[in-house]
Chimera marker file (.cmm) of the C-alpha trace (Angstrom):
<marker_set name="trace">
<marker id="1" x="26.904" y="7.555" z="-31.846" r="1" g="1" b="0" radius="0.5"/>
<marker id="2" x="25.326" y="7.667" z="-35.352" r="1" g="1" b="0" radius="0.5"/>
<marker id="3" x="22.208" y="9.722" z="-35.750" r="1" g="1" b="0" radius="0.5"/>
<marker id="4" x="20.563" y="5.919" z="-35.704" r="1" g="1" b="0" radius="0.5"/>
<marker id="5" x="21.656" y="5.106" z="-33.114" r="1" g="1" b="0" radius="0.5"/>
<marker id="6" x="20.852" y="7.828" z="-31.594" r="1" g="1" b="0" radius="0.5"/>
<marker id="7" x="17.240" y="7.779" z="-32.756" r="1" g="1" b="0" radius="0.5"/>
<marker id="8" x="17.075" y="4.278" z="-31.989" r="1" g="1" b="0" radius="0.5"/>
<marker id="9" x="17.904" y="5.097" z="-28.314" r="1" g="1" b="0" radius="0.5"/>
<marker id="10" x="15.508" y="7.573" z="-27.997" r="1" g="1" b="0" radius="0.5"/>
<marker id="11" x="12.572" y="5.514" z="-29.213" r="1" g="1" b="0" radius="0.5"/>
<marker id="12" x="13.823" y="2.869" z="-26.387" r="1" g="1" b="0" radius="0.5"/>
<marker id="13" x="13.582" y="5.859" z="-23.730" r="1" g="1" b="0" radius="0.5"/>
<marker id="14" x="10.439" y="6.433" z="-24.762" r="1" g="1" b="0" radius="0.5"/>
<marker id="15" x="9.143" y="2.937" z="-24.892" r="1" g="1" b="0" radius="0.5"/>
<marker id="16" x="10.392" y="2.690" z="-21.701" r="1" g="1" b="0" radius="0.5"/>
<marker id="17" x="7.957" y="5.575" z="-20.001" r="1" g="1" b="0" radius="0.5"/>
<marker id="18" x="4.867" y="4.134" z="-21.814" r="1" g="1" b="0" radius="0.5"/>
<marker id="19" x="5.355" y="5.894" z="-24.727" r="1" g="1" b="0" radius="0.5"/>
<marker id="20" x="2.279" y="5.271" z="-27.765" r="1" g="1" b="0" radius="0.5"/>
<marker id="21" x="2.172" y="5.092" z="-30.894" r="1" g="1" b="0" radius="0.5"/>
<marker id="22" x="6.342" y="5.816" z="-32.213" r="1" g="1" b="0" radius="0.5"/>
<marker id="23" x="7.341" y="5.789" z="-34.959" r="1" g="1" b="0" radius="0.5"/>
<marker id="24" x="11.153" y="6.880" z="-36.220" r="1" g="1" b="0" radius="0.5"/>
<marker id="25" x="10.965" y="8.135" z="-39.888" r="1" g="1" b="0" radius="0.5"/>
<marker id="26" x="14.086" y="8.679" z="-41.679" r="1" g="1" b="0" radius="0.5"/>
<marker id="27" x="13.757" y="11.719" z="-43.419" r="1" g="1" b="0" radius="0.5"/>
<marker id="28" x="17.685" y="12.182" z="-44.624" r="1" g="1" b="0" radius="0.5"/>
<marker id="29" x="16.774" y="11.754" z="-48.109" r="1" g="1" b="0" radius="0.5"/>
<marker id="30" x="14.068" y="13.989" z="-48.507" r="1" g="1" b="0" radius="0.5"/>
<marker id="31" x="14.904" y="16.879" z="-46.365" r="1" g="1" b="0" radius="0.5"/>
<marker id="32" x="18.107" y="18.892" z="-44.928" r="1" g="1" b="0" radius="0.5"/>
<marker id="33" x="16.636" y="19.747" z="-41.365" r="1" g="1" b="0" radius="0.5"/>
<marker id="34" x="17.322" y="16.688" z="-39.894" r="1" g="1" b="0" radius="0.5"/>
<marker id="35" x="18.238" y="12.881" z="-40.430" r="1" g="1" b="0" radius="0.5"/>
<marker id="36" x="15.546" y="11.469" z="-38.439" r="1" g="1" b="0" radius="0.5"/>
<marker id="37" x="11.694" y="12.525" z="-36.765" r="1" g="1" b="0" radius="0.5"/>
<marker id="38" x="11.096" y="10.338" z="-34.030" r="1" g="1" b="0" radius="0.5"/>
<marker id="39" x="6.927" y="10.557" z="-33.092" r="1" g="1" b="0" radius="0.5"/>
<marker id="40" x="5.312" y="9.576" z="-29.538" r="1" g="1" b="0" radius="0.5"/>
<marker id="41" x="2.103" y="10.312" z="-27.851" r="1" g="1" b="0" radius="0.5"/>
<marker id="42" x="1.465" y="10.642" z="-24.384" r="1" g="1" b="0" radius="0.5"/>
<marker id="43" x="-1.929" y="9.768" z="-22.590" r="1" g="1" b="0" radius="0.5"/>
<marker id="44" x="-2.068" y="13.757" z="-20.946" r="1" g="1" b="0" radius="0.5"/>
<marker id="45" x="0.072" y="16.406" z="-21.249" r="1" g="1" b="0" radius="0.5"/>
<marker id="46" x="1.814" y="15.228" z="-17.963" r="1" g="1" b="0" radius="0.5"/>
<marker id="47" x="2.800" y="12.326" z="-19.377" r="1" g="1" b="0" radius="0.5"/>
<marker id="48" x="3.832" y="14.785" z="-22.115" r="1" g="1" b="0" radius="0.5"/>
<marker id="49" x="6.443" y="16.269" z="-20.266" r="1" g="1" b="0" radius="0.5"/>
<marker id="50" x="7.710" y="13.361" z="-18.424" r="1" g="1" b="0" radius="0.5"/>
<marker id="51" x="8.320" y="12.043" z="-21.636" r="1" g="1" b="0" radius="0.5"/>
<marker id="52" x="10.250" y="14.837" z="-22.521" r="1" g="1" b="0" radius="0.5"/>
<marker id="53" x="12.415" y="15.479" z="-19.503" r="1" g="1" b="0" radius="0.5"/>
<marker id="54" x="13.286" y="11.699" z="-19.520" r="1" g="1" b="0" radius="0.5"/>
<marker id="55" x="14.570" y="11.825" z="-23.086" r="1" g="1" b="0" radius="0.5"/>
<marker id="56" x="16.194" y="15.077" z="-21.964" r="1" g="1" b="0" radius="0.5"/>
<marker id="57" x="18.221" y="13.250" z="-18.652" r="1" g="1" b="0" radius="0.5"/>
<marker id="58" x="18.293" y="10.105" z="-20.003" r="1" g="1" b="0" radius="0.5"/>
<marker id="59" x="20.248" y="11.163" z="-23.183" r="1" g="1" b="0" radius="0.5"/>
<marker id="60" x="22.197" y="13.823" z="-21.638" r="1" g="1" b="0" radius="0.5"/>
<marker id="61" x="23.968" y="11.009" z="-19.588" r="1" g="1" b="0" radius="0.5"/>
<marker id="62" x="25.396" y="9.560" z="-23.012" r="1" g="1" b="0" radius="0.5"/>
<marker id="63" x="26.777" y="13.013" z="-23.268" r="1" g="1" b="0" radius="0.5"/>
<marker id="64" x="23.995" y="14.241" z="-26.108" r="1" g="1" b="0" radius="0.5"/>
<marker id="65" x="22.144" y="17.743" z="-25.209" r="1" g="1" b="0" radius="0.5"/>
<marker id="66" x="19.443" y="18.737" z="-27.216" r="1" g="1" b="0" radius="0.5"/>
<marker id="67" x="20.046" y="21.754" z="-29.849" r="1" g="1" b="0" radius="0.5"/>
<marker id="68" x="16.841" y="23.696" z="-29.265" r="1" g="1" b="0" radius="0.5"/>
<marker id="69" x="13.401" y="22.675" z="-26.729" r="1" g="1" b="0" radius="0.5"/>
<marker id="70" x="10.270" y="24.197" z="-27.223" r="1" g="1" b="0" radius="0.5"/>
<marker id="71" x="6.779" y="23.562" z="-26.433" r="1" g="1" b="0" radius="0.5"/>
<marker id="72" x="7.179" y="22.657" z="-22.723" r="1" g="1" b="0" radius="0.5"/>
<marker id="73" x="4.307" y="25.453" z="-21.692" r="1" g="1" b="0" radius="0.5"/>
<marker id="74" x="1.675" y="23.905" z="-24.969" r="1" g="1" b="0" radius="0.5"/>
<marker id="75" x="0.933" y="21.302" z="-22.725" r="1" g="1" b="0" radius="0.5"/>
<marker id="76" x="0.162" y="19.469" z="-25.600" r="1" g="1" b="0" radius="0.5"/>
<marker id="77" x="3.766" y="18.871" z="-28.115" r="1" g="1" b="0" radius="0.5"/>
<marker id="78" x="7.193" y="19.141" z="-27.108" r="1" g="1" b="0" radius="0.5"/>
<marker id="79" x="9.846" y="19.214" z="-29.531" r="1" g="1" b="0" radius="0.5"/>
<marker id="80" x="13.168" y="17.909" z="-28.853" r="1" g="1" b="0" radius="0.5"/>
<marker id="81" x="15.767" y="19.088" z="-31.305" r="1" g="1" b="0" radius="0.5"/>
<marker id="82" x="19.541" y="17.452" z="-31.366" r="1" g="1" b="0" radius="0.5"/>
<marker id="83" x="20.259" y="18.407" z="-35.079" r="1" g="1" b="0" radius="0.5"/>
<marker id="84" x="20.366" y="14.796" z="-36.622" r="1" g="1" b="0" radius="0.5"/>
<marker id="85" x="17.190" y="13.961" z="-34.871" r="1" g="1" b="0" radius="0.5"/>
<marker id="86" x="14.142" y="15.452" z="-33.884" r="1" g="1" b="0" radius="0.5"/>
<marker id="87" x="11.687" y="14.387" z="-31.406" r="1" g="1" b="0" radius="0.5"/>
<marker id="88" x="7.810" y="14.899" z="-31.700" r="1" g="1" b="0" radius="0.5"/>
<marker id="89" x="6.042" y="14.204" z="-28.690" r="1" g="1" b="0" radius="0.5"/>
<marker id="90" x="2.379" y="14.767" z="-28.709" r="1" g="1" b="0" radius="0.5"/>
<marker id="91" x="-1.037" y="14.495" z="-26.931" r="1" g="1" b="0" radius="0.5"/>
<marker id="92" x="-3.248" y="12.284" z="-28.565" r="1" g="1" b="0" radius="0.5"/>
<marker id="93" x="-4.984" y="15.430" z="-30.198" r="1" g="1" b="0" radius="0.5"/>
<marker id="94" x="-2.198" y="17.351" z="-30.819" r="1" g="1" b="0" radius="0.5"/>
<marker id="95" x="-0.959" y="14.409" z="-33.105" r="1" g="1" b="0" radius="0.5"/>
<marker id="96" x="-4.521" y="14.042" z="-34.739" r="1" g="1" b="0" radius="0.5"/>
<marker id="97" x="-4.405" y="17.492" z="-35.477" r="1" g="1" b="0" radius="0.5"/>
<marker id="98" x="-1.234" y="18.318" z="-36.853" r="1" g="1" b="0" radius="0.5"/>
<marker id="99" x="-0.502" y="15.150" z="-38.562" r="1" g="1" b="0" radius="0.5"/>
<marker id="100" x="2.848" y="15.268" z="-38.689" r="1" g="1" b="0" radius="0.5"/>
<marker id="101" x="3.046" y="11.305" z="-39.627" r="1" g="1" b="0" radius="0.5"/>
<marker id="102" x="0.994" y="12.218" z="-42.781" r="1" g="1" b="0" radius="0.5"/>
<marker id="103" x="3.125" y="14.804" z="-43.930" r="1" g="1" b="0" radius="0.5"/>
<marker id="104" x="6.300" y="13.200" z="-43.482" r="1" g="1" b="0" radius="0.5"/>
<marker id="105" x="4.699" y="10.129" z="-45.041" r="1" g="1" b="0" radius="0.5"/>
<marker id="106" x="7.076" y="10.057" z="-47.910" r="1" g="1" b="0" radius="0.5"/>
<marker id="107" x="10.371" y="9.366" z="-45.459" r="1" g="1" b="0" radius="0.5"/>
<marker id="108" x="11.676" y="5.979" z="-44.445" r="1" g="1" b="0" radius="0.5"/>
<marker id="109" x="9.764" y="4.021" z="-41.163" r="1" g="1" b="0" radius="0.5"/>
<marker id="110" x="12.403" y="2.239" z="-39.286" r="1" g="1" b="0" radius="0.5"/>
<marker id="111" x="11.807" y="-0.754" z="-38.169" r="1" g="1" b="0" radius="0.5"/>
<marker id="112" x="12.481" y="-0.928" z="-34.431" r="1" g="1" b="0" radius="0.5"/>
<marker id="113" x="9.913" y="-4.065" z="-33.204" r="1" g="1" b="0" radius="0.5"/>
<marker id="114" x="13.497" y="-5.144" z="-31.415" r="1" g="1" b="0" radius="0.5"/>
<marker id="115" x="13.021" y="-2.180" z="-29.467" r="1" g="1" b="0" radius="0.5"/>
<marker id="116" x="9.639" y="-1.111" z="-28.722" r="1" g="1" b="0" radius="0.5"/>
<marker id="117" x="7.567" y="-3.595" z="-26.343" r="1" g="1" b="0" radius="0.5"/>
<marker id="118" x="3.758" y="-4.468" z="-26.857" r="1" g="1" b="0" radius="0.5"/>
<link id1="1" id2="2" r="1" g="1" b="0" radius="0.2"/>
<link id1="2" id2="3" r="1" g="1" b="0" radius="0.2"/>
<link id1="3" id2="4" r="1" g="1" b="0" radius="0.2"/>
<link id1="4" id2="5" r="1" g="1" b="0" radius="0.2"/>
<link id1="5" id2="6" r="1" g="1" b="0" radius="0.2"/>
<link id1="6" id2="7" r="1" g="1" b="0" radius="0.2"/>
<link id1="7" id2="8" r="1" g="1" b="0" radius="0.2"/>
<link id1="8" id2="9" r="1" g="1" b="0" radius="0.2"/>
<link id1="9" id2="10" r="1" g="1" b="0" radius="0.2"/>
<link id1="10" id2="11" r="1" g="1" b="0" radius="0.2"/>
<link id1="11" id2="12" r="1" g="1" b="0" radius="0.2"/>
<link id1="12" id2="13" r="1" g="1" b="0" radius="0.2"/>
<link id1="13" id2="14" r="1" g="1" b="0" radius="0.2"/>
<link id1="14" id2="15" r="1" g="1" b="0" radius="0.2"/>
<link id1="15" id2="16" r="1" g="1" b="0" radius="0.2"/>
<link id1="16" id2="17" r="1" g="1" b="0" radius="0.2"/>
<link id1="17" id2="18" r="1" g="1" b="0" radius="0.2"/>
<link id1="18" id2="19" r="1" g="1" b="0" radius="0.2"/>
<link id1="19" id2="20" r="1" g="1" b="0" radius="0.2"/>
<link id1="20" id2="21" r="1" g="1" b="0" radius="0.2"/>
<link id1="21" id2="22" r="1" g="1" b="0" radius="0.2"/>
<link id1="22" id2="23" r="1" g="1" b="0" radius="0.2"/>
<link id1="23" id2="24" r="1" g="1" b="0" radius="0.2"/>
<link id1="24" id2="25" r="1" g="1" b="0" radius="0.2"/>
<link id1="25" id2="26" r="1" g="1" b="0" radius="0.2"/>
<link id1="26" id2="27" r="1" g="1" b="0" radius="0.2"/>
<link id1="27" id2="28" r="1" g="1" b="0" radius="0.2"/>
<link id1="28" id2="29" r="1" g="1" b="0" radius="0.2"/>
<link id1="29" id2="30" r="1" g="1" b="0" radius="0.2"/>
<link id1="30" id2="31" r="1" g="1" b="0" radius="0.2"/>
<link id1="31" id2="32" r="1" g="1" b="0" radius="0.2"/>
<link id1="32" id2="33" r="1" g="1" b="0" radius="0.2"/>
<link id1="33" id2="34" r="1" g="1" b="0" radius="0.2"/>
<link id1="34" id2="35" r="1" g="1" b="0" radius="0.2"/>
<link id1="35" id2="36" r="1" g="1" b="0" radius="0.2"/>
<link id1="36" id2="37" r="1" g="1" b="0" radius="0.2"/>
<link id1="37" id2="38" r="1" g="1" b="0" radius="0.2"/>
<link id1="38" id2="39" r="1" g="1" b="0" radius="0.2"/>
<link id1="39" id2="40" r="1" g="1" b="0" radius="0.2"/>
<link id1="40" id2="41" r="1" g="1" b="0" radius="0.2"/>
<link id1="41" id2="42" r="1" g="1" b="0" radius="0.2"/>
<link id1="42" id2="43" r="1" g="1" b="0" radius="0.2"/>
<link id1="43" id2="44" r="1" g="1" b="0" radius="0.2"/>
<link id1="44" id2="45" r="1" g="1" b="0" radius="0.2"/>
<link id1="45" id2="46" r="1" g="1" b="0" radius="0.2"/>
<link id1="46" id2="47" r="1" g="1" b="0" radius="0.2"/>
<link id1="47" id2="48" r="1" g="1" b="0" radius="0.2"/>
<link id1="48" id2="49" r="1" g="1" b="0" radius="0.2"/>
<link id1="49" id2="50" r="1" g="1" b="0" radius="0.2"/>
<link id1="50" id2="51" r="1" g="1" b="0" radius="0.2"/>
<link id1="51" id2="52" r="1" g="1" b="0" radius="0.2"/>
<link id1="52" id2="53" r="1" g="1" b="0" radius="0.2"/>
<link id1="53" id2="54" r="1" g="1" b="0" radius="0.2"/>
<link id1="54" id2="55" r="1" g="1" b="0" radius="0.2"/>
<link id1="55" id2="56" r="1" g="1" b="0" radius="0.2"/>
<link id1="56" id2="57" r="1" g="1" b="0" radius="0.2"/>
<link id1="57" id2="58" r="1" g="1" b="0" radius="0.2"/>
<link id1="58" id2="59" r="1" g="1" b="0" radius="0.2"/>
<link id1="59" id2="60" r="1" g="1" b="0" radius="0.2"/>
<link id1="60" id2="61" r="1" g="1" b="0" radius="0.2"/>
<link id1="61" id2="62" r="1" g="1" b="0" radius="0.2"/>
<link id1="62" id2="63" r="1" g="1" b="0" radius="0.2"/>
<link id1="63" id2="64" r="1" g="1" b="0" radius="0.2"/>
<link id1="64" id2="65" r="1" g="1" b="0" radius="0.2"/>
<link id1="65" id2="66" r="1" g="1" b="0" radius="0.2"/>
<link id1="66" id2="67" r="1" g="1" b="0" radius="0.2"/>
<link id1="67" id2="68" r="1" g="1" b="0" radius="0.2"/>
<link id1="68" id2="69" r="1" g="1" b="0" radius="0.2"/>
<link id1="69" id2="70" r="1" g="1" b="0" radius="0.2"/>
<link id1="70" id2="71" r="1" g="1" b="0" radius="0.2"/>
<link id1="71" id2="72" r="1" g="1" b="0" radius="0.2"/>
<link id1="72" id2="73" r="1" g="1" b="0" radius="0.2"/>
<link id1="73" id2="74" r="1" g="1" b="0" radius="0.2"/>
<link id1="74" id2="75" r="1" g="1" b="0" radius="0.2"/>
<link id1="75" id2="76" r="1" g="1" b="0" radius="0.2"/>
<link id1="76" id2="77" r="1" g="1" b="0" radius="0.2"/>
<link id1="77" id2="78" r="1" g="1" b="0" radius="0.2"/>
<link id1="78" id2="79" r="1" g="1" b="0" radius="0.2"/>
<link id1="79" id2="80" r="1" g="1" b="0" radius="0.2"/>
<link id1="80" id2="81" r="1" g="1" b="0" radius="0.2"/>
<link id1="81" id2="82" r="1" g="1" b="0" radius="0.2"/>
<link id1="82" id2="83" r="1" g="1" b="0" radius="0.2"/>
<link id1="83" id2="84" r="1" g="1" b="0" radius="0.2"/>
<link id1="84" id2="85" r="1" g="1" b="0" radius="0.2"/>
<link id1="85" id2="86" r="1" g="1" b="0" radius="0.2"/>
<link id1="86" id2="87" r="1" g="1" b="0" radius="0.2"/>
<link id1="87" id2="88" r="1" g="1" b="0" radius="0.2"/>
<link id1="88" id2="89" r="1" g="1" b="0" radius="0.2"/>
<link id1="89" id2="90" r="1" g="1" b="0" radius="0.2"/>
<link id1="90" id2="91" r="1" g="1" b="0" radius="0.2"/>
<link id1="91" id2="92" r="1" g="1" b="0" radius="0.2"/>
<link id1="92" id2="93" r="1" g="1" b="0" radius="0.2"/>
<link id1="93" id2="94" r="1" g="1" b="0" radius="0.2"/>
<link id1="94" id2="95" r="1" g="1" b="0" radius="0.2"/>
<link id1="95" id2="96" r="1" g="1" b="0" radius="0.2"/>
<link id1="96" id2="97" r="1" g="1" b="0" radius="0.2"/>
<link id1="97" id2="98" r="1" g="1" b="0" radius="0.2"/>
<link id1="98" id2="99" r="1" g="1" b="0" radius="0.2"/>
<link id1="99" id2="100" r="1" g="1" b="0" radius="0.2"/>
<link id1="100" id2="101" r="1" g="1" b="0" radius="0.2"/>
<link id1="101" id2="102" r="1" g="1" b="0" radius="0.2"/>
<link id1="102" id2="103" r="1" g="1" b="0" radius="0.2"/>
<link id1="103" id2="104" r="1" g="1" b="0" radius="0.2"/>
<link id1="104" id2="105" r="1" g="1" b="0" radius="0.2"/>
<link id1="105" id2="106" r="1" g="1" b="0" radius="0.2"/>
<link id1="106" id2="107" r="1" g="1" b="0" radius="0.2"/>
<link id1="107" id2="108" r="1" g="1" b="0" radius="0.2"/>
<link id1="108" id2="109" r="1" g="1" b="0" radius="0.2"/>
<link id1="109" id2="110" r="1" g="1" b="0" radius="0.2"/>
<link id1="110" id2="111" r="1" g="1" b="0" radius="0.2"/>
<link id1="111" id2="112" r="1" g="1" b="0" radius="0.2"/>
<link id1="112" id2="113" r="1" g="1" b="0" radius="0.2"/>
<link id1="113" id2="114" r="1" g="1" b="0" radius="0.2"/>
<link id1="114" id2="115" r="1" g="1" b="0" radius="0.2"/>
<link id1="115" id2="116" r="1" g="1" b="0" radius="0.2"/>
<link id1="116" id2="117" r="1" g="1" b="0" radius="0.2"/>
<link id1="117" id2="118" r="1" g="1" b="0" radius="0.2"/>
</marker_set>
């Protein structure tokens, strides 16, 4: 599975479990520490953490575990590392206030209106 592909999953995952606001940035050209950020926000830091352990069982059932997990006990971001891609999912504050979709402004948005539903 290319790192795409992969991203492209995850945002359908997401979508999936109610998921706002994603976006998947390619960030390949402009920085080594991943090929994708894929950003989410969940309506409470439950929702939060379901978010994350469904991307967690979901994509460890095509075989893919994540590199790294951290923010589990924030109750407000969880990052998902799997080395091509990285996923960002925040509280509604959490986003406001760290603004990671500012700073990573400069990378590529990928389109994926085929896979997110309104």
């Amino acid at each position: 599975m290319t790192s795409l592909e992969l991203a492209k999953e995850t945002a359908k995952i997401l979508d999936v479990k109610k998921a706002m606001d994603l976006k998947v940035i390619g960030i390949k050209d402009i920085s080594v520490i991943a090929d994708y950020f894929i950003f989410s926000t969940g309506t409470s830091s439950t929702h939060v953490k379901s978010l994350a352990e469904e991307v967690e069982f979901q994509l460890k059932q095509l075989g893919v575990s994540p590199e790294h997990v951290d923010g589990y006990r924030s109750n407000s971001w969880v990052l998902l590392d799997y080395g091509n891609i990285m996923v960002h999912i925040f509280t509604a504050d959490a986003r406001e206030f760290y603004n990671l979709d500012r700073l990573w402004q400069d990378g590529e948005q990928v389109d994926i209106s085929d896979i997110v539903k309104d």
